[in-house]
C-alpha positions in Angstrom: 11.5 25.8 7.0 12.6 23.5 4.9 15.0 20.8 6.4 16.5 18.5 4.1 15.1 17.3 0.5 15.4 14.0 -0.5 15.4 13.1 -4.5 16.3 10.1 -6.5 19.4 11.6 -7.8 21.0 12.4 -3.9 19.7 9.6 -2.1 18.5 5.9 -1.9 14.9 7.2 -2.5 13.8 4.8 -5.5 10.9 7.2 -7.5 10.4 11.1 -7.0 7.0 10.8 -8.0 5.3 10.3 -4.5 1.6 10.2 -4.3 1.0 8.9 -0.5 2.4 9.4 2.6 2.3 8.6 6.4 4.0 9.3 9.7 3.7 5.8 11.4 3.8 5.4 15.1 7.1 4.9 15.4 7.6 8.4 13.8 9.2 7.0 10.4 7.8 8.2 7.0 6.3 5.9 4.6 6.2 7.0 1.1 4.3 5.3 -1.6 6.1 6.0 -5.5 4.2 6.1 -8.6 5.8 3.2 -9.9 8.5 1.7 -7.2 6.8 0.5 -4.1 6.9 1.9 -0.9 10.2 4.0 0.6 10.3 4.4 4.4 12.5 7.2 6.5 13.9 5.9 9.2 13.4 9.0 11.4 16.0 7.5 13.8 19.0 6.8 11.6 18.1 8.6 8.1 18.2 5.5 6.2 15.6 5.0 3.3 14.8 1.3 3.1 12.5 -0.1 0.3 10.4 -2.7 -0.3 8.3 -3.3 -3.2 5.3 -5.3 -2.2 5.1 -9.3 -3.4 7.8 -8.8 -5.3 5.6 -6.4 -8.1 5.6 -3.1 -8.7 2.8 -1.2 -7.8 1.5 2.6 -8.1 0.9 3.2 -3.8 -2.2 5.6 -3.5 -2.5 5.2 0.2 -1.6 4.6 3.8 -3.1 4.0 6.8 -2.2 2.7 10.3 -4.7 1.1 13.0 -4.4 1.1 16.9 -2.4 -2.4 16.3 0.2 -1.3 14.5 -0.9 -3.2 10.8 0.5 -0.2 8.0 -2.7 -0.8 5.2 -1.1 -0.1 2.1 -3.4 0.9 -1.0 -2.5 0.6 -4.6 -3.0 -0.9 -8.3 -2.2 -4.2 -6.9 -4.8 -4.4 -3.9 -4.5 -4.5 -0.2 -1.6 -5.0 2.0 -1.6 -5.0 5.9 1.8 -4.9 7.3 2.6 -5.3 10.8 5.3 -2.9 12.1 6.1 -4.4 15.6 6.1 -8.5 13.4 7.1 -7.6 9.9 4.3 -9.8 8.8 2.2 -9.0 5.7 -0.9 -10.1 3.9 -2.0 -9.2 0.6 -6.0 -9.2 -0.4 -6.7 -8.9 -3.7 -9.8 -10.1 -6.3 -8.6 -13.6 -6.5 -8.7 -14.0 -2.6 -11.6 -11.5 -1.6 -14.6 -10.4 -2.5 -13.1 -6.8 -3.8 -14.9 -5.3 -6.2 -11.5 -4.0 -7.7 -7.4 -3.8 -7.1 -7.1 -0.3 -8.0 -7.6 1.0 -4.6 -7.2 4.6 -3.6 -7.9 5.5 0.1 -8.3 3.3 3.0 -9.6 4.3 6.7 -11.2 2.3 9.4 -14.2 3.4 11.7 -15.6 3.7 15.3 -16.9 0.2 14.6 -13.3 -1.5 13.6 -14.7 -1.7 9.9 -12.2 -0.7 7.5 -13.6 1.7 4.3 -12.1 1.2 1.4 -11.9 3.5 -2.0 -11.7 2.7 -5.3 -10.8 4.4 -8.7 -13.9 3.6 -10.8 -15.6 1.2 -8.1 -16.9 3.5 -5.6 -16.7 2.8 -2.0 -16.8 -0.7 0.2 -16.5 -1.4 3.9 -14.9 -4.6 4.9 -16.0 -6.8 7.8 -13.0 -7.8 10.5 -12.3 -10.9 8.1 -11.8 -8.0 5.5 -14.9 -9.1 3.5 -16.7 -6.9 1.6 -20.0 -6.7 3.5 -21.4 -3.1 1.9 -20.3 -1.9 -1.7 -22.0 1.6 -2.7 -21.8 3.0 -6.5 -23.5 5.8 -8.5 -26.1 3.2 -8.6 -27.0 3.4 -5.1 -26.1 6.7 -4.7 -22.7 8.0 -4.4 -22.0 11.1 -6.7 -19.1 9.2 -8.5 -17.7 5.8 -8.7 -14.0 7.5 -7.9 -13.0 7.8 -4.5 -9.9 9.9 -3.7 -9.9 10.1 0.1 -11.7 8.5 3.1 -11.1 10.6 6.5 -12.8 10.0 10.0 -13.3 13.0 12.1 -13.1 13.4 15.6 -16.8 13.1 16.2 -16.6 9.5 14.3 -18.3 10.9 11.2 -16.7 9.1 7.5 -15.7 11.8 5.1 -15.6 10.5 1.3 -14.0 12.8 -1.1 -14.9 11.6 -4.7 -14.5 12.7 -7.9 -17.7 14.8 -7.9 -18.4 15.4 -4.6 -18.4 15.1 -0.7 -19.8 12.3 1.0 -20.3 12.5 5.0 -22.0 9.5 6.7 -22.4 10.5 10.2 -23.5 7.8 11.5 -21.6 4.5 9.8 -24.0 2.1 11.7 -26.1 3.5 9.7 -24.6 3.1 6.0 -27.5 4.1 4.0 -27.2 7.3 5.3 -25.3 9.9 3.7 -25.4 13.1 2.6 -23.5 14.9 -0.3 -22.2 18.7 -0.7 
């Protein structure tokens, strides 16, 4: 059942075009607009807070939250970690990494504390602890498309890569050139 709905026209919500989401630890929703940043529900006190990231306005594509509480935000503009419990945030982007791209799409992290990273038009990288790019697969080297939509690890630890042509399952990620595609 439906409980409440929350719009730009009734509430302090600042886009109705949402294309991520994420329940964090502490149970509040983060929502990532098309064009206004990210919106988070306080599940607590029902307040919508916003923030949009450096200052810019970015298209948010994903979310994801790691065992330390860091929210990794993906959109046009790059990478963000946030930390929930600090406030404390740090932006990676071309001009301070090695990405291959900003336009990220999906984010996830692995068994081996290596955070995968997707990419509209760039394919697929995994990022070392110092979040450098340390593997960097394309049609080239076999992925079925150089857009990746979604990165999901599975209970067993296996990395699922949705892409724009296909399904990509690396079950071992030690092992990164391994894969298969469906």
């Amino acid at each position: 059942t439906r409980t409440q709905v929350i719009h730009k026209k009734s509430s302090d919500i600042t886009d109705d075009a949402i294309l991520a989401g994420l329940r964090d630890s502490e149970n509040n929703l983060w929502l990532g607009t098309f064009e206004w940043g990210v919106n988070i529900f306080n599940s607590q006190t029902k307040i919508i807070s916003h923030f949009l990231l450096d200052d810019k306005i970015a298209d948010i594509r994903c979310f994801y939250e790691d065992d330390k509480k860091n929210i990794w935000i993906g959109c046009t503009n790059g990478l963000y970690k946030y930390n929930i419990e600090t406030n404390e945030g740090y932006r990676c982007i071309i001009e301070n990494s090695n990405f291959p791209t900003n336009l990220i799409r999906a984010i996830s992290k692995d068994n081996l504390g290596q955070i995968w990273l997707g990419f509209f038009g760039e394919g697929l990288a995994i990022l070392d602890s110092e979040l450098k790019v340390i593997l960097h697969l394309k049609t080239h080297n076999g992925l079925p498309s150089n857009t990746v939509d979604h990165i999901y690890k599975d209970a067993n630890g296996k990395m699922w890569i949705a892409t724009g042509e296909g399904l990509v399952c690396f079950s071992n990620p030690s092992k990164t050139n391994e894969f298969a595609i469906y």
